[in-house]
C-alpha positions, 0 to 999 in steps of 0.5 A: 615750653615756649611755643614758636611764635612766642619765642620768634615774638621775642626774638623780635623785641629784643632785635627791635630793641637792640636797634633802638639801643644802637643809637643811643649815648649815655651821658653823665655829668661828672663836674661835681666834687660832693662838697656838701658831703665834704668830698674833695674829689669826684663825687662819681667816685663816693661809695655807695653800697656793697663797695660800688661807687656811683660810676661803678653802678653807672658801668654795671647799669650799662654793661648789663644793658649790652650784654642783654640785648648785644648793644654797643651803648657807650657812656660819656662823661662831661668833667669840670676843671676841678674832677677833669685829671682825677676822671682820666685816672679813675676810668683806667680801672675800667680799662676791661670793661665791655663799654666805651667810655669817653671823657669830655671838659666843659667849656671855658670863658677865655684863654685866662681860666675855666669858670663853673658854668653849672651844665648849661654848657653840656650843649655847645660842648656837644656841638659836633656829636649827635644822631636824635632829633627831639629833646624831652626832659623826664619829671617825677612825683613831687615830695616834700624833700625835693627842695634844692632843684627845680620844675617844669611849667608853662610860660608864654606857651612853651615848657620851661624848667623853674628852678628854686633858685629863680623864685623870689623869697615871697614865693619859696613857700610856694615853690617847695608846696607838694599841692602847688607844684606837683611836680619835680625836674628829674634832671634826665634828658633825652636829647637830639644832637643834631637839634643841639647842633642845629641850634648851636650854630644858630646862637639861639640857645639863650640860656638863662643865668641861674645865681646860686647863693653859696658859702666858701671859706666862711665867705658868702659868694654868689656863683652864676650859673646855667642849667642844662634843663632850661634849654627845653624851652628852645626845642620844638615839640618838648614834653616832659615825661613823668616818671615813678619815684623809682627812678628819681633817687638823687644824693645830694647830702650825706643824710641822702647817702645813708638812706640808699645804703640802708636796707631800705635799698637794694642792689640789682645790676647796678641799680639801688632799687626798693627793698621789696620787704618794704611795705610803706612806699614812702621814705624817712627824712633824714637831718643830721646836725652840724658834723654829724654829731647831732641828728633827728628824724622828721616825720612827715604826713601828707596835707590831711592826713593826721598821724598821731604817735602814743604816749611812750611809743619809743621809735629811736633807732627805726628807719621806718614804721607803720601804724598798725592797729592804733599803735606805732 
């Protein structure tokens, strides 16, 4: 039986917590189509387990959050003109859900079309919302399958975000080094709207143009682009904040896909967390081949660890294993 200092102390966290929460927005942004796992439509919208989609898990994630601590945490959602009107229609199915959700596009050059600006322009695009005073970005422990993303360094003495794409070909072997960069740029930001604002308005947030070498119809394209990340390096006071790995779970392929929906993952109020079962706290690397129709398993060990499989040791068809008394 709980004594009642105890159950006041909890009354109190949770009255605590509940004023935190009442000034917090959740922002995602949903301007991406998944093409590199061949989708046409929102990648928000790709099912990941037990038939939820990513938005799904986003609104179970904070329906879950209200109803335990009687907040009102709304979720808004940066669209890009290819993800805008498909958006409008797909949050029509949450029409009975106990959150707000709010729907924005991104910004255009001029009256003659949109452009794909990446998600620099998340901040003029926010110019007239905002109640936080501080913007802090979020790192995690770095593996050797964080490639396509970026890092936080110290430059002219202030934090800034280094992306791969900005690193010269002399030096990507560097950049990718788990040793060399420690490191990795989760892509959370906890933000101060009034500081955006602040900023905005002053036209000093200088955001750094990012070229992202890509394929299109066969046809080799640069595409130009800003990372809402960068702007760290104008905001005062910004720290990063390292984070566990539980909660960096990024898909950005199909093979990132197959690993969260496998049972190396669970589902728990809308949030893909480790299978407890799991013994081994790392992951398989997944690399499937062109269509799918190939595939293999890389097996990776950390600089100085040796990792040596028997002589007819089969391991096809596993998703993980241990070495256990010499043997695989």
């Amino acid at each position: 039986m709980r004594s009642p200092s105890a159950s006041s102390a909890a009354n109190s966290d949770i009255e605590a917590t509940k004023k935190l929460l009442d000034k917090l927005a959740v922002l995602k942004l949903n301007g991406g189509l998944g093409t590199t796992m061949g989708c046409t439509g929102p990648k928000s919208v790709i099912e990941v387990r037990s038939g939820f989609t990513f938005l799904d898990l986003i609104v179970i994630q904070i329906e879950s959050l209200n109803k335990k601590y009687g907040s009102n945490v709304p979720l808004l959602l940066m669209n890009s003109f290819n993800t805008h009107e498909d958006t409008l229609k797909i949050v029509e199915k949450y029409a009975n859900s106990s959150i707000e959700i709010h729907t924005f596009n991104q910004g255009k050059t001029d009256k003659d079309g949109w452009y794909p600006p990446g998600h620099g322009d998340i901040f003029p695009s926010l110019m007239n919302s905002g109640k936080l005073d501080l913007l802090f970005s979020q790192v995690t422990p770095k593996t050797l399958a964080d490639v396509k993303g970026g890092t936080l360094i110290s430059y002219e003495g202030r934090v800034q975000l280094l992306e791969i794409a900005q690193v010269p070909d002399a030096h990507v072997n560097e950049f990718k080094s788990i040793e060399k960069l420690k490191i990795f740029n989760t892509n959370n930001l906890c933000v101060n709207l009034k500081a955006i604002k602040r900023l905005v308005e002053a036209d000093a947030l200088k955001m750094e143009i990012i070229p992202n070498p890509k394929e299109v119809d066969g046809v080799k394209v640069l595409q130009l682009e800003t990372a809402a990340g960068a702007a760290i390096r104008f905001f005062d006071h910004a720290i990063g904040i390292n984070v566990p790995r539980s909660r960096f779970l990024p898909v950005k392929a199909t093979s990132d896909l197959q690993l969260v929906q496998s049972d190396l993952y669970t589902l728990v109020d809308g949030f893909v967390t480790r299978n407890s079962a799991r013994t081994n706290p790392s992951n398989p690397s997944i690399k499937l081949g062109p269509e799918f129709k190939k595939g293999k398993v890389t097996i990776t060990a950390k600089p100085g660890v040796k990792l040596e499989i028997p002589d007819g040791a089969v391991i096809e068809n596993k998703d993980n294993f241990e070495k256990e008394k010499g043997q695989l």
